[in-house]
N, C-alpha and C positions, 0 to 999 in steps of 0.2 A: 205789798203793792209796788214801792221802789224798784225793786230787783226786777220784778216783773219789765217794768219800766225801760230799765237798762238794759235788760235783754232782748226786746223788742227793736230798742234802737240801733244794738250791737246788729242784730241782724239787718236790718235797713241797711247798715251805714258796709256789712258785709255784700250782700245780694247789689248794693250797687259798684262797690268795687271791682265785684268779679262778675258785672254785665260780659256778655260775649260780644267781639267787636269782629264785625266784616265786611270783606268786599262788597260793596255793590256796584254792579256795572246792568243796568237797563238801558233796553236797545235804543237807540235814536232813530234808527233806521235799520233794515234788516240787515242781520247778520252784524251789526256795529254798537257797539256803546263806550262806557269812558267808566273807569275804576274810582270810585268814591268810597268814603269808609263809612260805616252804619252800625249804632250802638241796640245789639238787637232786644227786644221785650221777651222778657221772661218765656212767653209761648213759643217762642223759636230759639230751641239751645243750641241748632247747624248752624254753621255756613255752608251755603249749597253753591254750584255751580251747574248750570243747566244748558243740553242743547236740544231744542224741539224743531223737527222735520217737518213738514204739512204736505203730502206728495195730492196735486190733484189732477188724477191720471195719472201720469210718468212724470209732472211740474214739479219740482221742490221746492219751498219757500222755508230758509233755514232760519232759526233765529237764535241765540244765544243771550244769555244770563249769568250774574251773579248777585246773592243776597245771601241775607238770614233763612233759616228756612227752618219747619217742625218734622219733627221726625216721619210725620206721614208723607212727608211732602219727598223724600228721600229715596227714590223708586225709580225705577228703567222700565218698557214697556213700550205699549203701542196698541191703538183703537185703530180698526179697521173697519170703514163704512163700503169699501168698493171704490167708489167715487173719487172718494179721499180715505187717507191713511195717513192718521199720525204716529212720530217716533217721540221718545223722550228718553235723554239717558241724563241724568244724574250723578254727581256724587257730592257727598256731604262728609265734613269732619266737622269736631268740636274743642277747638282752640282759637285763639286770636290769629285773625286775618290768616287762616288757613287754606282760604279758597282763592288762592293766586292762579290757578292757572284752569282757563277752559276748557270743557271737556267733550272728545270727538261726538260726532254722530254716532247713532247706531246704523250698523249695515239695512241696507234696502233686500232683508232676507229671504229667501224663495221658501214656495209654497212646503208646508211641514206636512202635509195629507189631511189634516182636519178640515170640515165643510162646515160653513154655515149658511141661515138663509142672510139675504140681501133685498135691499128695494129699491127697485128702479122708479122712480115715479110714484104713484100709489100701489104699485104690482110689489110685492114683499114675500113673494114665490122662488125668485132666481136665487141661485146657489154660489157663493162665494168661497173659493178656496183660501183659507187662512196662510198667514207666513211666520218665518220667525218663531218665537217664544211667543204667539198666540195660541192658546190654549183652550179659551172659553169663546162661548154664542155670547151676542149683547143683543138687547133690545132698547133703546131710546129713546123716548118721549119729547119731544121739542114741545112745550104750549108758548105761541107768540100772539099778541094780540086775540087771547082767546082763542086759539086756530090750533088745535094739537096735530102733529106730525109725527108719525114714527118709521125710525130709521135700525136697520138691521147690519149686523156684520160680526165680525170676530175681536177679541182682546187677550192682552197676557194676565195671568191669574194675578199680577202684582197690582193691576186695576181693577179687583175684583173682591177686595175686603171691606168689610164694614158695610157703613149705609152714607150717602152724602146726596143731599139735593140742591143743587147749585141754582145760583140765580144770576146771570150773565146779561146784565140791562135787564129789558123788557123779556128778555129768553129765560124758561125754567127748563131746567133740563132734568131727567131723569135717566139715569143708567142701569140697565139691569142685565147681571151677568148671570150665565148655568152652564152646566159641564155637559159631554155629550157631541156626536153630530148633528144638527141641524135642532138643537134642541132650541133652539128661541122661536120656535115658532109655536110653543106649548105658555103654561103659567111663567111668570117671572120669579127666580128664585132668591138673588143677591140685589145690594146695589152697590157701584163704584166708590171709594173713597176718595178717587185720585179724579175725576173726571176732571176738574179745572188744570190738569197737566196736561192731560190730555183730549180735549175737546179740539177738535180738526177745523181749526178756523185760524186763520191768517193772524187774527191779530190774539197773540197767546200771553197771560198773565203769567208771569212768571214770580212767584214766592209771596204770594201775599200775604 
């Protein structure tokens, strides 16, 4: 039992030694924050540095990040609703305070030939041309105060793994990606794992 004992503690007294320590800089205001140091939990072995675009119309609201961050969290991409369109580029290493320096936008990339549908209103018929490293149809569920809402457009495959259902206040979101032309207008095939990087609203959580 002893031994047992000792070795138990050895690890404790290991696992806290070699915590990973990083930047964090969260926005004060857009596009602006202040560098602070952050001893991250076990769940988040990065340091990430993030910059998220929000274009609504031709508008861009930039906002920039640094934290601890999990490996999923560690991804470039972009949700395209028509309306709006979000960018996120990322990068992530795994050393002490390695995420010194902030990292560009991604380009505002022209159309790649792929279509999907879109919704104007309740009409969820018109046809969006995707851009970029968009690759797949989404479909979106908003339920807000019991009132569900669905929103149509394109996304890059790197938002398009696993399953994740997000709860954003009183908002649940649901994302659901498929491969194809215009194919979100059929069953839901996937769902995003990344939607909280890239959900297209002004005010963006960055590394939770």
């Amino acid at each position: 039992m002893k031994p047992l004992v000792t070795l138990a503690l050895a690890c404790a007294l290991f696992s806290g030694v070699y915590a990973l320590n990083c930047y964090e800089c969260l926005p004060t205001g857009i596009g602006t924050c202040t560098d602070t140091t952050k001893t991250c939990p076990a769940s988040q072995t990065n340091c990430g540095s993030m910059t998220a675009v929000v274009y609504v119309g031709d508008t861009p609201t930039t906002i920039k990040g640094k934290s601890c961050a999990a490996q999923a969290e560690c991804v470039s991409g972009s949700v395209n609703f028509g309306v709006t369109r979000t960018t996120v580029n990322t990068k992530c290493c795994s050393t002490d305070l390695c995420n010194t320096e902030l990292v560009p936008e991604l380009p505002n990339s022209s159309p790649n030939g792929k279509k999907c549908f879109t919704c104007v209103g309740n009409d969820c018929t018109s046809t969006l041309g995707c851009k970029g490293s968009e690759d797949r149809c989404i479909k979106a569920t908003v339920s807000t105060d019991g009132q569900a809402i669905t929103m149509k457009g394109c996304a890059s495959q790197t938002a398009c793994s696993g399953s994740f259902s997000a709860q954003i206040g009183s908002t649940a979101v649901d994302l659901n990606c498929c491969e194809g032309n215009m194919c979100n207008n059929a069953l839901r095939i996937g769902q995003s794992v990344l939607f909280l990087l890239l959900v297209p609203l002004a005010s963006v959580i960055l590394f939770n």
